[in-house]
C-alpha positions as CSV (number, residue, x, y, z in Angstrom):
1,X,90.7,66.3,115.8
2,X,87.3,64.9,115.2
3,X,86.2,61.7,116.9
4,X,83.9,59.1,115.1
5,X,82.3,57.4,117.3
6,X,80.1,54.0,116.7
7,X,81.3,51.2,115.3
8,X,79.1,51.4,112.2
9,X,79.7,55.0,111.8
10,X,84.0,53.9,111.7
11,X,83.4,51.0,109.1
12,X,81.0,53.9,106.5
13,X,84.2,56.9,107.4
14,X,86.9,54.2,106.5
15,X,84.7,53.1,103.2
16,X,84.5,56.3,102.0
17,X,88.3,57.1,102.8
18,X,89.4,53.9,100.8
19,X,87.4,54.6,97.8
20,X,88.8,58.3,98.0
21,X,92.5,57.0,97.9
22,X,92.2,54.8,95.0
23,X,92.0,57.2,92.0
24,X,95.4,58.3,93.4
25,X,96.6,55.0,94.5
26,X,95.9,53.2,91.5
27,X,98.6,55.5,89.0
28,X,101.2,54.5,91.8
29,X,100.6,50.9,91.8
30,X,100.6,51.0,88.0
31,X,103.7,52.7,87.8
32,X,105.6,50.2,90.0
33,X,104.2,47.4,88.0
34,X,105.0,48.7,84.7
35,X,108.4,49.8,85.7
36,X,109.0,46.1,86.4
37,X,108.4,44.9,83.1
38,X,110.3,43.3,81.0
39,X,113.9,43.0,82.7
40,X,112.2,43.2,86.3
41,X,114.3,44.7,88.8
42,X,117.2,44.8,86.5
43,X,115.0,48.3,84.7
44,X,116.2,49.5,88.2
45,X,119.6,48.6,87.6
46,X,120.2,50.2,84.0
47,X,119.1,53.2,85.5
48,X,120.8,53.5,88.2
49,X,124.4,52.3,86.4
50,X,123.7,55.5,84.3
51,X,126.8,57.3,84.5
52,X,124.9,60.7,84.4
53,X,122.5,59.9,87.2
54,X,124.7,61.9,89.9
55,X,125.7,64.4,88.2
56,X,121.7,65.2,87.1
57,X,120.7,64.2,90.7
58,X,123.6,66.6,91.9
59,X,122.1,69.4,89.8
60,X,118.9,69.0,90.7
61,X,119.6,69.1,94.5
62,X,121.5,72.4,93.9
63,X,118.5,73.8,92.1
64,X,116.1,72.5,94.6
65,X,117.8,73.7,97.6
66,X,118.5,76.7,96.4
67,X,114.9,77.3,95.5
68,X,113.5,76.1,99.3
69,X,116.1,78.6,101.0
70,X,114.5,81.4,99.2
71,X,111.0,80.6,98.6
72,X,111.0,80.0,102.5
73,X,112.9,83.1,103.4
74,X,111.0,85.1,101.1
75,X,107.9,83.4,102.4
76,X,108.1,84.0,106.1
77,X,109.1,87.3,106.1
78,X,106.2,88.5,103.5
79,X,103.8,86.7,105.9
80,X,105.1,88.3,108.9
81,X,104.7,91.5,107.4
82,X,101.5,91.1,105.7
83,X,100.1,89.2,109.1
84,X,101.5,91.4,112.0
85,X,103.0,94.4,110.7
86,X,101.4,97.9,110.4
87,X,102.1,98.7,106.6
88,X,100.2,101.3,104.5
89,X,98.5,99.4,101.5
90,X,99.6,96.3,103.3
91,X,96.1,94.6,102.1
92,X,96.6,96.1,98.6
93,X,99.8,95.3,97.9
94,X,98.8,91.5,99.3
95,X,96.2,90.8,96.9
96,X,98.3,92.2,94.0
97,X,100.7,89.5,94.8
98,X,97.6,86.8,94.6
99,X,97.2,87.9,91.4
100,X,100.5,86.0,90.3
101,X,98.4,82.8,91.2
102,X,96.3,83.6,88.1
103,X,99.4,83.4,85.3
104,X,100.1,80.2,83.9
105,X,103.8,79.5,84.4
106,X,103.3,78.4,80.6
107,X,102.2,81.6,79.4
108,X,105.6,83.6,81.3
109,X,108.1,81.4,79.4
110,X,108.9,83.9,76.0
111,X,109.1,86.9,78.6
112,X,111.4,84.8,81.2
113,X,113.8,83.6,78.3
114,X,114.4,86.8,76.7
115,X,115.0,88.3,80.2
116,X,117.4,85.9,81.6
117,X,119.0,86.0,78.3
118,X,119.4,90.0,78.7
119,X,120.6,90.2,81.8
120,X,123.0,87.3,81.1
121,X,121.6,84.1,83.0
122,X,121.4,82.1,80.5
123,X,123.1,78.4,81.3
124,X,123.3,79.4,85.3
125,X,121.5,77.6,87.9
126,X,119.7,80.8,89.1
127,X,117.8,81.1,85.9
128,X,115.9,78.3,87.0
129,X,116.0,78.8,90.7
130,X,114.7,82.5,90.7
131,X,111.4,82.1,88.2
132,X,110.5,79.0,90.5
133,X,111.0,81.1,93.6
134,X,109.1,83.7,92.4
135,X,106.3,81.1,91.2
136,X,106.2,79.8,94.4
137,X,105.8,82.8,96.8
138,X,102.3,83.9,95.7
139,X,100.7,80.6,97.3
140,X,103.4,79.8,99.7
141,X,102.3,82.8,101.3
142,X,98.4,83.1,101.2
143,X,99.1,80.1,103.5
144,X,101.6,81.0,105.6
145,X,100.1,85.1,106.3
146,X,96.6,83.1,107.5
147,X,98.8,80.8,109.8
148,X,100.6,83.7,111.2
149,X,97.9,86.3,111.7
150,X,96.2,82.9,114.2
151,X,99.0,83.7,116.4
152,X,98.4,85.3,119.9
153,X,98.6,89.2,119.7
154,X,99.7,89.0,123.2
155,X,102.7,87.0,122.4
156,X,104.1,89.4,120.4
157,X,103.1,92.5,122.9
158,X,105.2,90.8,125.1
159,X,108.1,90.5,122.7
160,X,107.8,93.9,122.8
161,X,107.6,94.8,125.7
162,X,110.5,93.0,126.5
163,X,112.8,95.2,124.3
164,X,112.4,93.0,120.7
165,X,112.9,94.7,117.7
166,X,110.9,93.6,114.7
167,X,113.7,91.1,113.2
168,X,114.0,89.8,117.0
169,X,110.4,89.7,116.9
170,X,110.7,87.1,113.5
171,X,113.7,85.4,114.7
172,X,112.8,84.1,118.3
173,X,109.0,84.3,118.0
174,X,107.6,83.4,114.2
175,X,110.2,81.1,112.7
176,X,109.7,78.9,115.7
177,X,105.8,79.1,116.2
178,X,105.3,77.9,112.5
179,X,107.3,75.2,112.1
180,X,104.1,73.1,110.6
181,X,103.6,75.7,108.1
182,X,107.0,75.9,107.4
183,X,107.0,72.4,106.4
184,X,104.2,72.9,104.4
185,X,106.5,75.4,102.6
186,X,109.3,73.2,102.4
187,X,107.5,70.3,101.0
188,X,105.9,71.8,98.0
189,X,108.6,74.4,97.0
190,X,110.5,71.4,97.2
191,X,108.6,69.1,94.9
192,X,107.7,71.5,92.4
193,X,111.7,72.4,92.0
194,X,112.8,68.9,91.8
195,X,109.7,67.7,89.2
196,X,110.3,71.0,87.2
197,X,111.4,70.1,83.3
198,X,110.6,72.9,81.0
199,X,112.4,75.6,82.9
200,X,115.9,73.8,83.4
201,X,115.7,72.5,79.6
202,X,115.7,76.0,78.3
203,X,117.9,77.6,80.2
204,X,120.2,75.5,81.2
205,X,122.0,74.4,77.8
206,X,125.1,72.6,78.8
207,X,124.5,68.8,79.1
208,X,126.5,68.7,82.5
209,X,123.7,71.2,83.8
210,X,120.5,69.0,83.1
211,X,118.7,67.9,85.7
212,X,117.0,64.5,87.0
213,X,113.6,64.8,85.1
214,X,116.1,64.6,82.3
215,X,116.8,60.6,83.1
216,X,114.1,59.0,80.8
217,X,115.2,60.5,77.6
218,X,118.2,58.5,77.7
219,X,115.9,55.0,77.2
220,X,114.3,56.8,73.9
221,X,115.5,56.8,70.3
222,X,113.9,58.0,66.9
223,X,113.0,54.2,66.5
224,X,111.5,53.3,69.7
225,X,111.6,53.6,73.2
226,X,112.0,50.7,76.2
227,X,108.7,51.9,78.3
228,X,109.8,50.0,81.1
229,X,112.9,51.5,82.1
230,X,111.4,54.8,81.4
231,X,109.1,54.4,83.9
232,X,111.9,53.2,86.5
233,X,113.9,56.0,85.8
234,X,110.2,58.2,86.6
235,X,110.4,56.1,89.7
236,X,113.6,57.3,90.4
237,X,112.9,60.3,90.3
238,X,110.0,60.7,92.5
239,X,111.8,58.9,95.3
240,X,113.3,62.0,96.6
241,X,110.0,64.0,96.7
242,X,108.6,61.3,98.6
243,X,111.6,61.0,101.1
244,X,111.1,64.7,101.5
245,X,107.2,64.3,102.6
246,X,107.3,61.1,104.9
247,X,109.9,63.1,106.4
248,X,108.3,66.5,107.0
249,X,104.5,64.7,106.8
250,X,103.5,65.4,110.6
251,X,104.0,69.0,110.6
252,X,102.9,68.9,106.9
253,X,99.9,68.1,107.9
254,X,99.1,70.2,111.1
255,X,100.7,73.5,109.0
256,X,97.9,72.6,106.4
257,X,95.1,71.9,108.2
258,X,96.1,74.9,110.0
259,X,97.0,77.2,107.3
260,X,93.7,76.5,105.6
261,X,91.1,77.3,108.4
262,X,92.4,79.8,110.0
């Protein structure tokens, strides 16, 4: 961790910090106060007395769990292998993968609807949870494979040498050396799952399958709209996401930082 050191020096680093927060701060602060407009706190009320709000935030949790579990699996092991493993065309076959990070997800929706629809998917959480898993693997793991391949060689020539087999290898040694990346994982797979609203409104059709990004509609009409309680109900639904990263936010960080020089 760098150390500033001089008092003048600390007052010009926490400047520049604070002027590079508010651009972001500033669409947060507005939200709040524009979601108390009007009615106040009671915008937070109509929401929440929505009789749909559980059964959307019930869908959205299945869809967003679902899509952690196997973005990380998926993840850990393709960085394992990529990292540590001696694979023919390992390196090849790596940046092939990369090139995933070069579609926009916008661009895959005609071919992802008429597959899901042939292989009959259509209306079933996994339609959504396996194009966001397979979105999400491309990045997750140029991260995770440079977090990996920083790990001590001679930690895992002494797995070996103590009798581990390869899965042993990923059990006992990886999964619990990159717990910060892991987070790192867990955080974004998470939030792009639970903020995802094309994917979910075109495949799944039935109304008791919608999920939570689905909330503000129900404060629109052909003749208007109440602004305020949409954006409470936008509120709403990026409390979660938030919850997710003030809980995960120290290893978040070190698996970032981490991920990204090594």
């Amino acid at each position: 961790m760098l150390e500033i050191r001089g008092t003048l020096r600390r007052v010009l680093a926490q400047v520049a910090l604070t002027l590079l927060v508010l651009p972001f701060a500033f669409p947060l602060v507005a939200m709040v106060q524009g979601s108390l407009g009007g009615d106040g706190f009671g915008n937070y009320a109509a929401v929440l007395a929505l009789p749909e709000l559980r059964l959307f935030f019930r869908n959205s949790l299945v869809i967003a769990a679902g899509t952690v579990a196997l973005a990380y699996a998926c993840t850990m092991l393709a960085a394992f292998a990529f990292a540590k493993l001696q694979l023919r065309w390992k390196e090849a076959l790596f940046y092939v993968m990369l090139l995933a990070l070069t579609m926009p997800s916008a661009a895959l929706t005609v071919p992802l609807y008429i597959t899901v629809q042939r292989i009959g998917l259509l209306d079933n959480y996994l339609s959504v949870i396996l194009p966001l898993v397979a979105l999400a693997i491309p990045f997750n793991v140029l991260l995770a494979r440079a977090y990996v391949a920083g790990l001590p060689e001679e930690l895992f020539e002494a797995a070996k040498l103590d009798g581990c087999g390869t899965l042993r290898t990923f059990w006992y040694l990886v999964l619990p050396l990159t717990r910060p990346i892991s987070a790192v994982v867990v955080v974004w797979t998470f939030v792009a799952s639970w903020n995802e609203y094309l994917l979910p409104l075109l495949f799944l059709q039935s109304p008791d399958k919608q999920v939570i990004t689905q909330l503000p509609q129900f404060f629109t009409s052909q003749y208007g709209s109440d602004q305020a309680k949409i954006i409470a109900g936008a509120v709403v639904v990026a409390l979660p996401t938030v919850i997710v990263y003030l809980a995960l936010q120290r290893f978040f960080e070190r698996g970032l930082t981490a991920g990204a020089l090594k």
